[in-house]
N, C-alpha and C positions, 0 to 999 in steps of 0.2 A: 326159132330164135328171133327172127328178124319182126315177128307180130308181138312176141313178147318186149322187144327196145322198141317199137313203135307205141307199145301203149304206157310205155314208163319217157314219153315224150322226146322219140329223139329220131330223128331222119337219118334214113335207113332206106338203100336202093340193094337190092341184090341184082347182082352180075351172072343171068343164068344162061350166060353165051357158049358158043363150043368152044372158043376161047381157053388154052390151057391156062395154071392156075399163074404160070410166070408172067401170059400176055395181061392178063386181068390183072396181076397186081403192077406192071409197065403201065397201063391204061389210068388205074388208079392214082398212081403216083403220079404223072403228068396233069393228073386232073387236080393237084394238091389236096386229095383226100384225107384229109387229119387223122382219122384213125381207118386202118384197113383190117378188118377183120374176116379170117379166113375160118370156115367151116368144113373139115372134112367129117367123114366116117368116124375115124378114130374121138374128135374134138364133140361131134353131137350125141355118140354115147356118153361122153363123160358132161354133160352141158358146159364145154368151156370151147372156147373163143382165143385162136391164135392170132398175136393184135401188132401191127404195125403202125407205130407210130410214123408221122411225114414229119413231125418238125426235128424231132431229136432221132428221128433213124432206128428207134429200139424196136426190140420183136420179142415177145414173152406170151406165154397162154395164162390166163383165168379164166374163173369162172363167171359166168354172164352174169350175176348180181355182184360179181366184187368189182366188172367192167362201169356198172351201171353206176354204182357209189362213188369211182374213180373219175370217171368223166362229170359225174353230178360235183367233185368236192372242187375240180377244173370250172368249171361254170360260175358258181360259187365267188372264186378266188378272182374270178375276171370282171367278176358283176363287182366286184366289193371294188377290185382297186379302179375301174372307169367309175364310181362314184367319188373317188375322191380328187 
């Protein structure tokens, strides 16, 4: 998943520490990581992506292209209103 959001242009570290998945997401958040996305077993059979947002605190699963559209329509919305 992490080679697929890297070639649809978007920075991407994967955290492959022994680190359980609480410490890694304390790590994250400290690090104000905008979006945390969690992959288990369960989430890379299904291709989806359980996502922690840092600004607004939500946490929901999609699917990796519907993440990609939503972060891309985020971009978008930021690009448009710093042009004006």
């Amino acid at each position: 998943m992490a080679s697929q959001l890297k070639k649809a242009d978007f920075r991407v570290k994967v955290d492959e520490g022994n680190d359980s998945f609480s410490k890694k997401i304390r790590n994250a958040e400290m690090m104000k990581v905008p979006y945390i996305l969690i992959v288990g077993e369960k989430e890379e059979s299904a291709n989806e992506v359980s996502v922690r947002e840092f600004r607004s605190k939500k946490q929901y699963v999609l699917g990796v292209e519907e993440l990609m559209k939503q972060v891309e329509e985020e971009r978008c919305k930021r690009k448009l209103a710093s042009e004006h």
